[in-house]
Residue frames relative to the residue before (quaternion, step in Angstrom):
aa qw qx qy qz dx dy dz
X 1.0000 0.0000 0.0000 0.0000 0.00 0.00 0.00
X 0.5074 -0.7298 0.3886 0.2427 3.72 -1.10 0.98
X 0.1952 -0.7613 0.5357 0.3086 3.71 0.42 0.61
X 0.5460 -0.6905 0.4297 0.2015 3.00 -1.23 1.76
X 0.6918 -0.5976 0.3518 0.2013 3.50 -1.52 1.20
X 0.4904 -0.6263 0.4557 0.3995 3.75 -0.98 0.74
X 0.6710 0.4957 -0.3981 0.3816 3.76 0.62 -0.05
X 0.5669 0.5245 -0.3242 0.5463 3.51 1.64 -0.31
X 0.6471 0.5601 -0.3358 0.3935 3.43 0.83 -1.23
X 0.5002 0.5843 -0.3256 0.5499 3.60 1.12 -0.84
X 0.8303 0.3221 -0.2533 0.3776 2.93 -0.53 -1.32
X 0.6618 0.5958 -0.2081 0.4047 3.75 1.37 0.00
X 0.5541 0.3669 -0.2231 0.7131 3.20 1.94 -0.36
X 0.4738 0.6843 -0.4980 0.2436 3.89 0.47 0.32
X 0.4477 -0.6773 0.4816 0.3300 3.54 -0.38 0.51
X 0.0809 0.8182 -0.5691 -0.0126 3.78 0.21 0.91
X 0.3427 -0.7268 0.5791 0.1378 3.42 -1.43 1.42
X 0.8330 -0.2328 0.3301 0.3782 3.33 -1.93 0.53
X 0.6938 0.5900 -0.1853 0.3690 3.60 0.89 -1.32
X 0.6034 0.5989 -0.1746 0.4967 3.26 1.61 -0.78
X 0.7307 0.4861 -0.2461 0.4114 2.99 0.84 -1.23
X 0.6086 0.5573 -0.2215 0.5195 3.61 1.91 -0.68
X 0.4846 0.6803 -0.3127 0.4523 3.34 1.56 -0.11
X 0.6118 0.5877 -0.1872 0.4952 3.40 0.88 -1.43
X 0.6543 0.6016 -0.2383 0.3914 3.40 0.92 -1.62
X 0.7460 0.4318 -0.0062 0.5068 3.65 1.15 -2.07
X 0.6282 0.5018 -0.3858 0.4524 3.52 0.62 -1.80
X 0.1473 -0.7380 0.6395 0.1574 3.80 -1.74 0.65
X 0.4569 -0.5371 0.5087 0.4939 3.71 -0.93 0.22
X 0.5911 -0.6157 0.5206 0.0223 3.12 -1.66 1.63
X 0.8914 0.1773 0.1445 0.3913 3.02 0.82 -1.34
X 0.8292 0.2197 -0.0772 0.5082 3.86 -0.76 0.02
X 0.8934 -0.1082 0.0090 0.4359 3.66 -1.56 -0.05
X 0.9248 0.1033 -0.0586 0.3614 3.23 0.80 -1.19
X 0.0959 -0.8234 0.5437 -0.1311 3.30 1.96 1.40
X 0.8539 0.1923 -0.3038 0.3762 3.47 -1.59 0.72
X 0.3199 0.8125 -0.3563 0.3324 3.46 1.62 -0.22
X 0.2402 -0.6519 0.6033 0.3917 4.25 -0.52 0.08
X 0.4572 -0.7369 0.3969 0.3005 3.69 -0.80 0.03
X 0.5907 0.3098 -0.4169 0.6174 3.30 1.04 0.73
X 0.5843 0.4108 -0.5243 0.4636 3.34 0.62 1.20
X 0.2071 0.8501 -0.4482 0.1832 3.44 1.41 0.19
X 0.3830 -0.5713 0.5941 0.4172 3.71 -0.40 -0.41
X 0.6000 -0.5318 0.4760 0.3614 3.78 -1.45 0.09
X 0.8127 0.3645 -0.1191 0.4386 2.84 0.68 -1.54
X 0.4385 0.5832 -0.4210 0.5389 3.68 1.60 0.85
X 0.4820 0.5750 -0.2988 0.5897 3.50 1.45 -1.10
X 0.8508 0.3278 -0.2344 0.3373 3.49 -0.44 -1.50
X 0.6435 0.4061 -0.4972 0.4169 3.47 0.99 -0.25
X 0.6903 0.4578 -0.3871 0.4050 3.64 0.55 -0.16
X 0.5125 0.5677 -0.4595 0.4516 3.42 1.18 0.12
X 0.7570 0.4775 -0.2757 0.3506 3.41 1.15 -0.46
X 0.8399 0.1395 -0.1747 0.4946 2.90 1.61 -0.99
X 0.7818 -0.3757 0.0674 0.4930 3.26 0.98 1.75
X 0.5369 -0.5348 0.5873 0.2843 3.84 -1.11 1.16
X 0.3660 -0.3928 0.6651 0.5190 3.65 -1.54 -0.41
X 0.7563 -0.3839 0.4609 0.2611 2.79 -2.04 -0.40
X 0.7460 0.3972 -0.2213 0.4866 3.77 -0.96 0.25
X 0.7516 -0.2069 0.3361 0.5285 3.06 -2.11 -0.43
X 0.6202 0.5786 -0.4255 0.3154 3.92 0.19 -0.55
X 0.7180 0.3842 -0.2242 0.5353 3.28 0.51 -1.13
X 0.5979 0.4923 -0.3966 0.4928 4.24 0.81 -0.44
X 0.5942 0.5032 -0.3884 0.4928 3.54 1.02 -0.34
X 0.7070 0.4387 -0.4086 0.3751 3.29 0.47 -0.93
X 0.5350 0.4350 -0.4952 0.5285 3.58 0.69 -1.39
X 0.7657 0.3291 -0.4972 0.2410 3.68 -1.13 -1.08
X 0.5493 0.5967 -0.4403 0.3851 3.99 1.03 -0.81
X 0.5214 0.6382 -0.3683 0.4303 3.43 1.23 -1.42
X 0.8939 0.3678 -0.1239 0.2244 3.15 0.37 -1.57
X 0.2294 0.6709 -0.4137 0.5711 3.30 2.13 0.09
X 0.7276 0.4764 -0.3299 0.3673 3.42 -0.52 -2.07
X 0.8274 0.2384 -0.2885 0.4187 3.82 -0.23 -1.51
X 0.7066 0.3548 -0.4728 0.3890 3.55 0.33 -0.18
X 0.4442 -0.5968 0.5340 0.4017 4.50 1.41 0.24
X 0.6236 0.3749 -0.6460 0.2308 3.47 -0.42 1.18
X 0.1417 0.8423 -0.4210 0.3054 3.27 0.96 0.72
X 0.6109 0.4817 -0.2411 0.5801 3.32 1.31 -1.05
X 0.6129 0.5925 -0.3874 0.3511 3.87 0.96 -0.14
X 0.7532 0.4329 -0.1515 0.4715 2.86 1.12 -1.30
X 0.3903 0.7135 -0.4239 0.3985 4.19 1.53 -0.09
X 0.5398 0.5920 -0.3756 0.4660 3.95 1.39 -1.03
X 0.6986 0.5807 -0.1828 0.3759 3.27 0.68 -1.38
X 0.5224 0.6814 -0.3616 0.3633 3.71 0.91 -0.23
X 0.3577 -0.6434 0.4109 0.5378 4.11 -0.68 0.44
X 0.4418 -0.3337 0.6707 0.4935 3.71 -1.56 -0.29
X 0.4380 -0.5307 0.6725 0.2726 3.35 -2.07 0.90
């Protein structure tokens, strides 16, 4: 097993607030395949490839790792309530 990166590991020991979790819910992918996407609708295997080959920079990329880290541990389904209505 790959022992998880110092930029994940960080972004794991951050004190993340209530606000964050409403981020995921709102924030959309910016960019690439799945631009306009919410980020806790990400796919996994969209997550895991950026876990390998690095987050972006910033509050973006700390969102993603923590989404990552929602998804593999299944509380992901907590944070789906929290989305706007279209």
């Amino acid at each position: 097993m790959k022992p998880q990166s110092s930029y994940l590991r960080s972004c794991i020991e951050k004190q993340y607030k209530k606000e964050d979790l409403i981020k995921l819910a709102e924030w959309k992918m910016p960019f690439g395949r799945f631009s306009g996407m919410s980020l806790i609708d990400l796919p996994d295997e969209y997550l895991f490839w950026f876990q390998k080959n690095g987050f972006p920079e910033g509050e973006l990329g700390e969102l993603m790792a923590f989404c990552l880290e929602l998804k593999i541990e299944g509380l992901d389904l907590l944070i789906k309530p929290l989305k706007p209505k279209p």
